[in-house]
ZADO-652380 format. One line per 5 residues: number of its first residue (from 1); their letters; for each residue y, z, x of N, C-alpha, C. Coordinates in pm, whole numbers, plus 50000, padded with zeros to 5 digits. Atoms other than C-alpha are relative to their C-alpha. Example, Ala and Ser with C-alpha at 12.3 -4.5 7.8 and 13.67 -1.06 7.14 Angstrom:
<nodes>
1> AS> 49881 50000 50089 49550 50780 51230 50120 50000 50090 ~ 49881 49994 49918 49894 50714 51367 50109 50073 49923
</nodes>
This chain:
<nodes>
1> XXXXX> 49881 50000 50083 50000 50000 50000 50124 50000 50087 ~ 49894 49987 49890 50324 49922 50156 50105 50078 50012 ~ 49930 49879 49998 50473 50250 50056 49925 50075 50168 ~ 49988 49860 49897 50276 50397 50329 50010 49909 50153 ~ 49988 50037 49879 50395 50153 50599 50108 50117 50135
6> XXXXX> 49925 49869 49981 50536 50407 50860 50154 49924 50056 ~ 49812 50018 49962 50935 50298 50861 50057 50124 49945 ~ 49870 49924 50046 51223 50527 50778 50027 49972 49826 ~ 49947 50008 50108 51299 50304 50508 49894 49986 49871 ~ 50105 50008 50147 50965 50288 50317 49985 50156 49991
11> XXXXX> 49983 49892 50016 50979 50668 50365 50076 50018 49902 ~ 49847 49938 50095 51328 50726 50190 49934 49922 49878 ~ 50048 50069 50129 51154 50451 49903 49903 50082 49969 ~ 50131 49933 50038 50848 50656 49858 50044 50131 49978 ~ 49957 49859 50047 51046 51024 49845 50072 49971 49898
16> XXXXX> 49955 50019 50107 51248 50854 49582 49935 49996 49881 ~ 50074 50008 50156 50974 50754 49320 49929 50096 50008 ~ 50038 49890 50052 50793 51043 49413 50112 50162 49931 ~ 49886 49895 50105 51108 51267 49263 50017 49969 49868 ~ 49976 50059 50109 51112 51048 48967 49840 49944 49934
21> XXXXX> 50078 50122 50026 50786 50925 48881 49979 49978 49927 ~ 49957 50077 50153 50870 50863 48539 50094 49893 50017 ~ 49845 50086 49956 51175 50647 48650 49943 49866 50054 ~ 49999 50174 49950 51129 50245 48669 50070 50011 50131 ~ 49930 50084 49946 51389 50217 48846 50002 50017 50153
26> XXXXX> 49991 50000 49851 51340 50353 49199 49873 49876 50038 ~ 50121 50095 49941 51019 50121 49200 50042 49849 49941 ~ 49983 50098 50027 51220 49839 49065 50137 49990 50138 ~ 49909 50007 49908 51448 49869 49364 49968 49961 50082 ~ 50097 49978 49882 51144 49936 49627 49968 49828 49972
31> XXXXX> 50066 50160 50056 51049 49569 49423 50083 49917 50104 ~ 49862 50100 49937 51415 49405 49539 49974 50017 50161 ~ 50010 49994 49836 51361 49545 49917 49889 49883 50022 ~ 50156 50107 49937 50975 49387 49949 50061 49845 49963 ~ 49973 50109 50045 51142 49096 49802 50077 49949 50173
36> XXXXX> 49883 49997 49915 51414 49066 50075 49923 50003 50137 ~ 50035 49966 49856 51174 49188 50355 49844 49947 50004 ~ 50147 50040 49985 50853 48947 50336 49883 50032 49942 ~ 50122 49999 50034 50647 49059 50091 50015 50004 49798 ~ 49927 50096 50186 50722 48839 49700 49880 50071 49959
41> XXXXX> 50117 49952 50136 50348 48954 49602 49993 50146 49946 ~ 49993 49873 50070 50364 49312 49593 50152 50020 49884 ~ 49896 49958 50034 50715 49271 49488 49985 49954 49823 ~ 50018 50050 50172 50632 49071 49173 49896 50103 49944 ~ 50090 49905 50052 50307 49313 49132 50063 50096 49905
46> XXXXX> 49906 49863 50009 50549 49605 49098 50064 49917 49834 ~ 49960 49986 50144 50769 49465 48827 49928 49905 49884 ~ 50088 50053 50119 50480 49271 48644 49962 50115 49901 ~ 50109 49895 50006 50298 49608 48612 50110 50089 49869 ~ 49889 49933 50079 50629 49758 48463 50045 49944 49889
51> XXXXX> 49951 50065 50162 50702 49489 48218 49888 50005 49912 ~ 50143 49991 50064 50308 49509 48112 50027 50138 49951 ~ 49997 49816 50066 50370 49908 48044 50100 49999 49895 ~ 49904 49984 50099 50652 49822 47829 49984 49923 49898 ~ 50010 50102 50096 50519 49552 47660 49862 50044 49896
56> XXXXX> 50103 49951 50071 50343 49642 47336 49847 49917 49969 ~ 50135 50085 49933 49945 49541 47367 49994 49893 49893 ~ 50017 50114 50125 50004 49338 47016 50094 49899 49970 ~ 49925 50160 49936 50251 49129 47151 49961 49878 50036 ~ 50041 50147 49943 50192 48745 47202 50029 49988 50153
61> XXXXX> 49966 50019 49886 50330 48781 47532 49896 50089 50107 ~ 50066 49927 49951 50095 49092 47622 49897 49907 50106 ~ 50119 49990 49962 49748 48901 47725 50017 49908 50101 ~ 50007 50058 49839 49915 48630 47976 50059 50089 50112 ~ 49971 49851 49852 50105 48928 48165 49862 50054 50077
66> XXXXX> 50121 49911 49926 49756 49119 48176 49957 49921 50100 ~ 50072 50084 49874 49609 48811 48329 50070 49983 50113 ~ 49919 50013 49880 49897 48760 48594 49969 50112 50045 ~ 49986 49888 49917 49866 49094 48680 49874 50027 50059 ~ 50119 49943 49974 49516 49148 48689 49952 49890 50090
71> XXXXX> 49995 50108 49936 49491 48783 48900 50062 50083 50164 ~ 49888 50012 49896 49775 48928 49152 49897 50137 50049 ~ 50062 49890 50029 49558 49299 49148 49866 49960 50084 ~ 50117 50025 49944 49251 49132 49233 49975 49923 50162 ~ 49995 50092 49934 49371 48967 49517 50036 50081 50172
76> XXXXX> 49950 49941 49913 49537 49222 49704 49938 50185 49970 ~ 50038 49845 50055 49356 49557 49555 49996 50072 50136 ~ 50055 49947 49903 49175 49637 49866 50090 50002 50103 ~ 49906 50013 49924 49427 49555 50111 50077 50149 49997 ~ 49895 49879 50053 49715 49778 49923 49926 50172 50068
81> XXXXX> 50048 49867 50026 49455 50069 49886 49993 50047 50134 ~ 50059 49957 49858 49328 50063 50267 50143 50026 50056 ~ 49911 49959 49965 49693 50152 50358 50072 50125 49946 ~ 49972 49840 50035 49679 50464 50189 49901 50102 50093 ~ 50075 49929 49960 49536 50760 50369 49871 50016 49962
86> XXXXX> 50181 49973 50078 49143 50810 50382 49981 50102 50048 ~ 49958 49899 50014 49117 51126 50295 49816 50031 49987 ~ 50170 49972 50072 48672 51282 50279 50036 50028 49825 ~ 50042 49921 50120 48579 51286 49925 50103 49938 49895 ~ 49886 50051 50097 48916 51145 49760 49989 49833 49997
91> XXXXX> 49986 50119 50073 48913 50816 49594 50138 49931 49976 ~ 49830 50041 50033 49259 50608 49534 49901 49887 49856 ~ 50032 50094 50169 49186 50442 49131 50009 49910 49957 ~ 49913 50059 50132 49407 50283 48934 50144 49994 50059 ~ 49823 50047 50028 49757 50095 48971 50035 49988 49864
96> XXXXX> 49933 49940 50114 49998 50207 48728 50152 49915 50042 ~ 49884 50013 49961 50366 50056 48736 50030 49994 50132 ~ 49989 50029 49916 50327 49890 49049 49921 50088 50149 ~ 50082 49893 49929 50138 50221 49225 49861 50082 49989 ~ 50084 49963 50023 49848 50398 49291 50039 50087 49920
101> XXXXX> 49929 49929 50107 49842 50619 48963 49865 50154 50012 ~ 50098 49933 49997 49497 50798 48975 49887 50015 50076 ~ 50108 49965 49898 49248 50992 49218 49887 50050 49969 ~ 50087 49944 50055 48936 51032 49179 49929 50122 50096 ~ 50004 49861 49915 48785 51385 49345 49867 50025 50026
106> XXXXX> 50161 49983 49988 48391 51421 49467 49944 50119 49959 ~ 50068 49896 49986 48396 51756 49483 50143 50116 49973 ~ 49828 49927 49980 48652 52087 49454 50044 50051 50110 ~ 49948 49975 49829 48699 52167 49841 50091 49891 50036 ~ 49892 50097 50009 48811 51811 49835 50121 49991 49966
111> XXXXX> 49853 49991 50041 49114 51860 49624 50050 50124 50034 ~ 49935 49874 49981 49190 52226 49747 50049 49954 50163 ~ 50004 50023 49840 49174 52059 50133 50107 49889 49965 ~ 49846 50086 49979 49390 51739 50071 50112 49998 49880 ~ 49938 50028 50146 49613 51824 49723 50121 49961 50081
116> XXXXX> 49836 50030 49997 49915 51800 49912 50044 49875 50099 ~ 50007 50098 49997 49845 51520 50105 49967 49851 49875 ~ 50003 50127 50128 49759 51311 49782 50090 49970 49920 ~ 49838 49983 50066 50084 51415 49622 50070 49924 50021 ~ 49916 50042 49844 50236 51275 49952 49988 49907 50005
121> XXXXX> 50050 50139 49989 50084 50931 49921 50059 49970 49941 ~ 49952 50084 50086 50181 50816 49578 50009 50115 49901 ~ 49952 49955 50119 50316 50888 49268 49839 50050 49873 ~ 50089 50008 50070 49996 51023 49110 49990 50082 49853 ~ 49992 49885 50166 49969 51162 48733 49875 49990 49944
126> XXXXX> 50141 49981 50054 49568 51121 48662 49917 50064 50079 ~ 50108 49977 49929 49344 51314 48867 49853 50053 49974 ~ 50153 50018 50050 48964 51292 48805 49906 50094 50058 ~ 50044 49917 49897 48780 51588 48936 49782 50007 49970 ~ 50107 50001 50011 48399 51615 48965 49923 50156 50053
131> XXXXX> 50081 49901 49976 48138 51919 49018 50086 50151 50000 ~ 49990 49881 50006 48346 52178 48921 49966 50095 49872 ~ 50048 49868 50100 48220 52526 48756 50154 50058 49967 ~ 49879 49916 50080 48454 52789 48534 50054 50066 50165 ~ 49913 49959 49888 48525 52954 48893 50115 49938 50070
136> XXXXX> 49947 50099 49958 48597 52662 49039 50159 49931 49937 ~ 49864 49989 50084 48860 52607 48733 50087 50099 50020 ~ 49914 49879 49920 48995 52935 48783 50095 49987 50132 ~ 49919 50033 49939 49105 52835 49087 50125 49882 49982 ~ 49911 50131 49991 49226 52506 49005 50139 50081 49895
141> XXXXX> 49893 49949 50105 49463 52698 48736 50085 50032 50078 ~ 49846 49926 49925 49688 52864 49013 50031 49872 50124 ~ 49988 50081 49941 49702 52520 49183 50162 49932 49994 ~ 49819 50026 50017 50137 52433 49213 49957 49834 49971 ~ 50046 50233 49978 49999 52016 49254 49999 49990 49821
146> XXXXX> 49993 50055 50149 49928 52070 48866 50079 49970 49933 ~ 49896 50003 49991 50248 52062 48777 50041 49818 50021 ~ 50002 50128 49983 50233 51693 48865 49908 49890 49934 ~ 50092 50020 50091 49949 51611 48655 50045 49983 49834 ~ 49973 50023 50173 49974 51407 48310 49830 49983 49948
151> XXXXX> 50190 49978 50020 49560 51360 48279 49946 50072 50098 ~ 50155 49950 49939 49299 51590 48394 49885 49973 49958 ~ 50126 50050 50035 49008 51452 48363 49885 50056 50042 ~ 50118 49916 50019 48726 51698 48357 49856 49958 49963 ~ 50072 50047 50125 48498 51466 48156 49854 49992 50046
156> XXXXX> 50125 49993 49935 48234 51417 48398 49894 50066 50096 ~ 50064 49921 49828 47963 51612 48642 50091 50117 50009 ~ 49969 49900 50003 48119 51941 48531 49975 50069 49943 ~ 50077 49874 50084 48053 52274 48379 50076 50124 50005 ~ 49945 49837 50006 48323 52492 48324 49998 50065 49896
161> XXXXX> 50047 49920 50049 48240 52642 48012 50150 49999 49952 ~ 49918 49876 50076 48482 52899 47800 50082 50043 50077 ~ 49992 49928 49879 48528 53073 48099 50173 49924 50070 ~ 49909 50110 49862 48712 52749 48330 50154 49944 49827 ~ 49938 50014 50111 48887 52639 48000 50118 50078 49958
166> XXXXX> 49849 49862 50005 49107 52972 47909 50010 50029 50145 ~ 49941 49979 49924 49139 52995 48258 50123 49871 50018 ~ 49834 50111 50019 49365 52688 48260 50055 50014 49891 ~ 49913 49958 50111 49479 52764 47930 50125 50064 50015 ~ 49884 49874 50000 49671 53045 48090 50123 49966 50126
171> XXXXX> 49941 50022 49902 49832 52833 48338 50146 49935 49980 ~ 49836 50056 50020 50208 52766 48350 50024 49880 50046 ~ 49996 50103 49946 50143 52465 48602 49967 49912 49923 ~ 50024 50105 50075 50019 52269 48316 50083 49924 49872 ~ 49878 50027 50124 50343 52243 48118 50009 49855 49976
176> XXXXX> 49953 50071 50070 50348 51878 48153 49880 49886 49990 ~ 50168 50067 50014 49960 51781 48084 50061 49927 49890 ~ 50005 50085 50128 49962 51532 47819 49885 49945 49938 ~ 50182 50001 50037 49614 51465 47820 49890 50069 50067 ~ 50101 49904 49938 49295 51681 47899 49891 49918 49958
181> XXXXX> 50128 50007 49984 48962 51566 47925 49892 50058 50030 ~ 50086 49903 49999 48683 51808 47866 49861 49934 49958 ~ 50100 50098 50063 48384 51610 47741 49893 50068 50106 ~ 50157 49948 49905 48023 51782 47846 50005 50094 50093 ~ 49937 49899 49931 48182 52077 47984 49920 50151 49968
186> XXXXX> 50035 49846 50096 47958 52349 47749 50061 50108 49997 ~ 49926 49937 50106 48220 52404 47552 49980 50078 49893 ~ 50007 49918 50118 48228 52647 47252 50137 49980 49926 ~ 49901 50012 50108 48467 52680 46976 50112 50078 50077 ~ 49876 49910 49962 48647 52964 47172 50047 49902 50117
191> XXXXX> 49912 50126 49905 48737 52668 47428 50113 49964 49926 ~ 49926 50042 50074 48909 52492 47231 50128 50096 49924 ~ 49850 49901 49970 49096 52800 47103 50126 50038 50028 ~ 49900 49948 49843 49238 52848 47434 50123 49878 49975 ~ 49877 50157 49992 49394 52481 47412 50085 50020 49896
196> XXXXX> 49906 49978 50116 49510 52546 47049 50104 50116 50017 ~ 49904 49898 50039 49695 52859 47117 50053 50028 50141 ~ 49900 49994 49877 49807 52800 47518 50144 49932 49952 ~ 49871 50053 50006 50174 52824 47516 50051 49874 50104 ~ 49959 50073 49946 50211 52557 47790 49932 49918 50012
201> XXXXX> 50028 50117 50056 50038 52287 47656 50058 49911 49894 ~ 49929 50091 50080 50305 52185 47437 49997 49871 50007 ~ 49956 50177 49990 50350 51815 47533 49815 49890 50014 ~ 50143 50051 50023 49966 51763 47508 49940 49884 49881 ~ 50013 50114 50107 49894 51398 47348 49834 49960 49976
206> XXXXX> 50127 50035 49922 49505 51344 47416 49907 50132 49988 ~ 50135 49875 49946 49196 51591 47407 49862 49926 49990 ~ 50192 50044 50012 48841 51459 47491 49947 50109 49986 ~ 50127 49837 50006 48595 51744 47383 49866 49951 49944 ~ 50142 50040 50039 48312 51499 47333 49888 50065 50051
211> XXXXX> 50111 49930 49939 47980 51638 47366 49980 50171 50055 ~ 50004 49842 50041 48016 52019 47309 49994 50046 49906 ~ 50056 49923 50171 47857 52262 47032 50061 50052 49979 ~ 49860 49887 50100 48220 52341 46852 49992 50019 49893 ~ 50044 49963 50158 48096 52342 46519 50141 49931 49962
216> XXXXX> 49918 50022 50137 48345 52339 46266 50128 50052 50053 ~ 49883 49949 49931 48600 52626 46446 50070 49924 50087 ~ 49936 50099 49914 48717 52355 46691 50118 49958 49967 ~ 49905 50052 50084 48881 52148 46450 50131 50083 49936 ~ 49891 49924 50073 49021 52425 46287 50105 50065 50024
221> XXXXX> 49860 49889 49904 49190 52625 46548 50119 49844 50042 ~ 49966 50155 49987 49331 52241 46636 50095 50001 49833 ~ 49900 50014 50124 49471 52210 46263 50079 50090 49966 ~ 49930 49860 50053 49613 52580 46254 50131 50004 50100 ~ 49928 49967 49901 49807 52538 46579 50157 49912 50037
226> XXXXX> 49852 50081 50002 50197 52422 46589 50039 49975 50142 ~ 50008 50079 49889 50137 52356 46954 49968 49897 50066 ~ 50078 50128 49933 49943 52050 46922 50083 49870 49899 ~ 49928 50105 50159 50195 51877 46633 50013 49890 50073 ~ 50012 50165 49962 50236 51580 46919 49857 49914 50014
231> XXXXX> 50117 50076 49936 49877 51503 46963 49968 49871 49928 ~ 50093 50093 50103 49762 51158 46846 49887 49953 50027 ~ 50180 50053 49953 49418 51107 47021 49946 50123 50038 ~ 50028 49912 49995 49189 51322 46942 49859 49957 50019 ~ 50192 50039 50006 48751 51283 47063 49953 50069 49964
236> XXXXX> 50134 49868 50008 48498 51520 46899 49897 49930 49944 ~ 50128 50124 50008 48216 51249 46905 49880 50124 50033 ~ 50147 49882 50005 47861 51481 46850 50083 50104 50100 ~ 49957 49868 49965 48058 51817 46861 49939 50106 49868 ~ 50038 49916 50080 47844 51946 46571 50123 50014 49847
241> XXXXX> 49913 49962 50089 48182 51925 46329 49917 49934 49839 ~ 50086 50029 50138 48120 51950 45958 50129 49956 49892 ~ 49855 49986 50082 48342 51905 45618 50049 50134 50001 ~ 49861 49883 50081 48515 52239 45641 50118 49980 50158 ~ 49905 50043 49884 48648 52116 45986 50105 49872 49957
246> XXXXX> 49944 50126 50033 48765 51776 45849 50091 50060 49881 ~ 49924 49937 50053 48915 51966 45552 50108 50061 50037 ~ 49881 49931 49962 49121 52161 45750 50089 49937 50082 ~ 49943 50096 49976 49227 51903 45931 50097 49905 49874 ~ 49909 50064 50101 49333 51715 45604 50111 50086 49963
251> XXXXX> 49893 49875 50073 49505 52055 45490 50107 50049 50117 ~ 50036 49943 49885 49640 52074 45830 50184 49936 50026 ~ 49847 50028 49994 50056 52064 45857 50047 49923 50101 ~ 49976 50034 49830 50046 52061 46249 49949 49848 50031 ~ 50037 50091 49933 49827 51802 46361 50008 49820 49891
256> XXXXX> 49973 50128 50086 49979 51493 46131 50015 49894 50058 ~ 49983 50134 49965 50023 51208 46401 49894 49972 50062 ~ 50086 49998 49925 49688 51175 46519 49996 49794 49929 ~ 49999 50184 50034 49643 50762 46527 49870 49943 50075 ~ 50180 50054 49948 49293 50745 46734 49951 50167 49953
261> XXXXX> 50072 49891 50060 49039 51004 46586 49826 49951 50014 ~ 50130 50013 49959 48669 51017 46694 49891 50088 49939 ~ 50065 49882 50059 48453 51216 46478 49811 49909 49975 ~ 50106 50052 50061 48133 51006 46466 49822 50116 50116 ~ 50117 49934 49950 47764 51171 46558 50031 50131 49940
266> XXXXX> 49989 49882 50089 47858 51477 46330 49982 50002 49899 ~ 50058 49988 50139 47768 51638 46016 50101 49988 49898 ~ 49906 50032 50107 48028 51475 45814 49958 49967 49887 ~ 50021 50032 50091 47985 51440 45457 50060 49917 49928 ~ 49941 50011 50047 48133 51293 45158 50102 50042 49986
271> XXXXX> 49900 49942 50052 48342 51563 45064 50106 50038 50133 ~ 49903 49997 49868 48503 51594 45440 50088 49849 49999 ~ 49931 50111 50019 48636 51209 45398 50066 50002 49877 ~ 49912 49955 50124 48727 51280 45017 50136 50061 50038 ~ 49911 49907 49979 48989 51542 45175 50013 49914 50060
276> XXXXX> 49951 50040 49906 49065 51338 45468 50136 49833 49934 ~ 49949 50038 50059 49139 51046 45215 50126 50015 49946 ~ 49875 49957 50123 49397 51235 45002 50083 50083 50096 ~ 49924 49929 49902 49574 51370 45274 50124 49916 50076 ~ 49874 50030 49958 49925 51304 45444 49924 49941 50163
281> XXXXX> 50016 49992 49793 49758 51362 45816 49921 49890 50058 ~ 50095 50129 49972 49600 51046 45792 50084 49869 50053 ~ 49886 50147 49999 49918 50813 45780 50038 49916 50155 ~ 49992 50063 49871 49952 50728 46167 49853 49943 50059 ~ 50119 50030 49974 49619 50629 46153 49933 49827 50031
286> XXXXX> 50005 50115 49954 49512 50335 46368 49848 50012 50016 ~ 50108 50003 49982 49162 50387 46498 49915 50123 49935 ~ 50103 49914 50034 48856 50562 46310 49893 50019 50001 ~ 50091 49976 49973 48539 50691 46439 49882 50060 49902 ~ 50059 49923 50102 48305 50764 46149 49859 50002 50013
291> XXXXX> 50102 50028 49967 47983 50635 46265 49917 50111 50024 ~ 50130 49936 49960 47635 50816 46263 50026 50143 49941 ~ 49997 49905 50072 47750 51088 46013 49882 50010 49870 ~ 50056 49943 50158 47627 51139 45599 50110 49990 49922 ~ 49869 50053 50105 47883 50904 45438 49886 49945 49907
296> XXXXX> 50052 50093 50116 47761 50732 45098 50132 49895 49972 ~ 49916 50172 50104 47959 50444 44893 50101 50144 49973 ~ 49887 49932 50073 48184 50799 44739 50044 49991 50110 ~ 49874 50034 49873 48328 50834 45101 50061 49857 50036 ~ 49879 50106 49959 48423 50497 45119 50082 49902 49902
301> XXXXX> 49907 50049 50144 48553 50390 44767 50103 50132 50037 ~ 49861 49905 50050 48797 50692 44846 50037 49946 50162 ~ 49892 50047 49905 48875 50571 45185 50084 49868 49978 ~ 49963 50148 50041 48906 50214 45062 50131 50021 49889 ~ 49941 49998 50088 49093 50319 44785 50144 50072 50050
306> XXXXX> 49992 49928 49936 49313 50540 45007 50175 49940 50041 ~ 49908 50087 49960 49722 50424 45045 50058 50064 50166 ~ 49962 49903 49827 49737 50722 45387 49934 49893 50110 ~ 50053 50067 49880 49515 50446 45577 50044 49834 49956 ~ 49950 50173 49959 49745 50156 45575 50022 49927 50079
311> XXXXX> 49950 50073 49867 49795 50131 45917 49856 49968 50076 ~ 50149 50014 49939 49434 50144 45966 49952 49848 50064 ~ 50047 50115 49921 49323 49868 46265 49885 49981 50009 ~ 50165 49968 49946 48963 49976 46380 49938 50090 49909 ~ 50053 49927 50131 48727 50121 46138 49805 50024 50019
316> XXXXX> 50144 50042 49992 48363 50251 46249 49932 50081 49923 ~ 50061 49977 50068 48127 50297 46047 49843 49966 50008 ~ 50101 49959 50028 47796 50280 46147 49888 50100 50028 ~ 50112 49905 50011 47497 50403 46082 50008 50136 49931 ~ 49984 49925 50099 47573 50603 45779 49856 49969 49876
321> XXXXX> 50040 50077 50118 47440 50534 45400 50087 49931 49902 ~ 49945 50081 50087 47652 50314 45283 49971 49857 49911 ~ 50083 50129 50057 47536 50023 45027 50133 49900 49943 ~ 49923 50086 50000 47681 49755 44860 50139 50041 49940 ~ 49829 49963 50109 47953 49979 44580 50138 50001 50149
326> XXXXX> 49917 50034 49898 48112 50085 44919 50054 49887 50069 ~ 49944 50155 49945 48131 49732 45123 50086 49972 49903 ~ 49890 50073 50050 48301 49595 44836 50122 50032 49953 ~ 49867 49945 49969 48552 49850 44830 50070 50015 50124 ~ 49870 50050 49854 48657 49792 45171 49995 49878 49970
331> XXXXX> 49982 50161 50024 48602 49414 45071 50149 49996 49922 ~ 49866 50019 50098 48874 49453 44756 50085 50105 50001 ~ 49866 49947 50001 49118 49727 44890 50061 49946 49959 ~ 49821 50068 49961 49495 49683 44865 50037 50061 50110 ~ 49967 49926 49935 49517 49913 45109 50004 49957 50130
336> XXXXX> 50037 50062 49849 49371 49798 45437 50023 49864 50047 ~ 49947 50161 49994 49586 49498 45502 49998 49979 50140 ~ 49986 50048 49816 49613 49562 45873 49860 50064 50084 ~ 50138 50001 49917 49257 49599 45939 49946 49880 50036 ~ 50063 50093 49959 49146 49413 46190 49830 50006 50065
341> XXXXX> 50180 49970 49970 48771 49514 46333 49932 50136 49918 ~ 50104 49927 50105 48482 49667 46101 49881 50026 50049 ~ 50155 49968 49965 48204 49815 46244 49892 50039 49886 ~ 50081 49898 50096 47904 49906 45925 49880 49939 50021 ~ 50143 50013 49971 47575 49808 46096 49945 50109 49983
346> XXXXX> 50085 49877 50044 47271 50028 46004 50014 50031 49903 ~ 50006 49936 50172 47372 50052 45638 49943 49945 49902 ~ 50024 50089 50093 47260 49940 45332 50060 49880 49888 ~ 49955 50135 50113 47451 49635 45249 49907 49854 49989 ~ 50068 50118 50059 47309 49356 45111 50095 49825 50057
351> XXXXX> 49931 50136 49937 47358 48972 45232 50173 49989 49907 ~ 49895 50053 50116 47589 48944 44918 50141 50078 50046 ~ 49869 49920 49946 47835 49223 44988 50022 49962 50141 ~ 49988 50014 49924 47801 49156 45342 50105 49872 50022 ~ 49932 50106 50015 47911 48797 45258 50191 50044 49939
356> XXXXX> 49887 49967 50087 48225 48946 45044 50117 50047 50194 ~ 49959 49938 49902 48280 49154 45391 50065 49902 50092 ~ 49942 50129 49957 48331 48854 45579 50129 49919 49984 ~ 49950 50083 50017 48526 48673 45411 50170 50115 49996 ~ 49897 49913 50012 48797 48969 45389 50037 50027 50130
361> XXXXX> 49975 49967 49848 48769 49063 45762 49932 49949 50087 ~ 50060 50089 49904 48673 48793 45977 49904 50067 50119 ~ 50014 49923 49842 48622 49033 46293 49826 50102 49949 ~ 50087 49921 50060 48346 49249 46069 49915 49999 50099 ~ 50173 50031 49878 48021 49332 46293 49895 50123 49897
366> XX> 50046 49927 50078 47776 49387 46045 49862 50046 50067 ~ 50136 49921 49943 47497 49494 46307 50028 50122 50071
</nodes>
């Protein structure tokens, strides 16, 4: 990366965006220098990467940017990266707005041995950590580097438990997390808790908690809590949740902008989508995970029927019991005008409804 060429003046460029690294504009400056001083590809990289982050993904203009970028990316990945420090055990990720954005971590000696060298490199706000226990969290909680952190990503090859969980809960360094990733962590309900009722998780947009036995309390401490009112992506894919979780969620003041929602591999019923239906907290609702629950045709004549899921894009649904009354109420909504992909393989529709399905939503995938 040619931030870490050793001059003076890529120094003074690199202490700048790392003071800002929300701020375009020091890396649209660093753009104008490489321009000026022999090097057009990173320089265009940089503000491709920045007009791609600003540009919304359902834009006509979106998918030839991606390709320029991801063309220019592929060309020079390795290069860029091998001019960052190689550090045992640390990984360099993901370009973000022209920079490396995210590290990935082998182990936790790794990130306790180089955190402040990785800081020091680039502008990083994702860091990916692997094999750590609740102790191991514990420590990471009194870590100052967090503080710099917008994803933690926990999700994989870890095991902190209850324990590692409210120990970061209680951490002040995490004031400006925005997303957490906990997924396969053996979690409990009192995890989750911790997240719902830490005071310095306010700005928290994001929670993965896939694959932990939260039951029903998960959700609920989550719908009770006026600390999570920004969240709109939420995962609890086989977390055991039932309808009195999804209820409280519908009944649920706080958590009203959720717009991706993952609830499939749980004991969802009818009467948990009934509520979810007739509810306000549904209205930012773009993506829905419903798949591999204990829906019938009543859960989806009331979702179909439903004017809170108008913004509804993505819609999964299988491997329920749904037959043909349902299909043809998502076939003849009024509601679902801006649905574009239908997942309801594994159910019981019939060629006929299936046919109806079709012809309403091209994108349908009825396997």
């Amino acid at each position: 990366m040619e931030l870490m060429v050793d001059t003076a003046t890529d120094t003074a460029f690199l202490r700048s965006i790392l003071a800002s690294p929300e701020d375009d504009a020091p890396r649209l400056v660093y753009a104008d220098w490489l321009d000026e001083n022999g090097d057009p590809d990173r320089a265009e990289f940089i503000r491709l990467q920045i007009r791609l982050a600003r540009t919304d993904p359902h834009h006509p203009e979106w998918p030839r940017l991606k390709a320029v970028v991801s063309q220019i990316e592929q060309a020079y990945h390795v290069s860029w990266v091998n001019q960052l420090p190689e550090l045992p055990g640390i990984h360099w990720e993901i370009f973000d707005r022209g920079f490396i954005s995210a590290v990935r971590v082998d182990e936790p000696d790794a990130f306790f041995r180089s955190a402040g060298k990785i800081f020091a490199a680039a502008p990083i706000r994702e860091v990916r950590l692997h094999q750590f226990s609740w102790h191991k969290a514990t420590e990471l909680a009194d870590s100052a580097y967090l503080t710099r952190v917008r994803i933690l990503d926990l999700n994989d090859g870890n095991r902190i438990g209850n324990l590692g969980i409210e120990a970061l809960m209680r951490s002040p360094q995490l004031a400006n997390l925005a997303e957490l990733k906990v997924g396969r962590n053996s979690l409990g309900s009192a995890g989750i808790r911790s997240i719902a009722e830490s005071p310095y998780v306010r700005s928290l947009r994001g929670l993965k908690a896939e694959r932990n036995d939260l039951y029903d309390d998960a959700l609920k401490h989550l719908a009770g809590s006026p600390w999570v009112r920004g969240m709109n992506y939420l995962d609890l894919e086989r977390t055991r949740t039932g309808d009195d979780a999804v209820i409280a969620l519908a009944r649920s003041k706080h958590l009203t902008r959720l717009n991706w929602l993952h609830l499939g591999g749980n004991l969802i019923t009818d009467v948990g989508i009934e509520a979810l239906a007739a509810s306000h907290a549904v209205a930012e609702m773009r993506d829905l995970f419903l798949h591999s629950n204990q829906l019938t045709d009543r859960a989806i004549v009331a979702l179909a029927d439903s004017p809170g899921f108008g913004r509804l894009e993505r819609l999964y649904l299988r491997d329920n019991r749904i037959g043909d009354d349902g299909a043809m109420a998502l076939a003849n909504s009024q509601y679902l005008q801006c649905l574009e992909h239908l997942y309801v393989g594994g159910n019981r529709i019939s060629d006929l409804a299936a046919a109806s399905l079709r012809r309403r939503f091209p994108a349908v995938n009825l396997y």
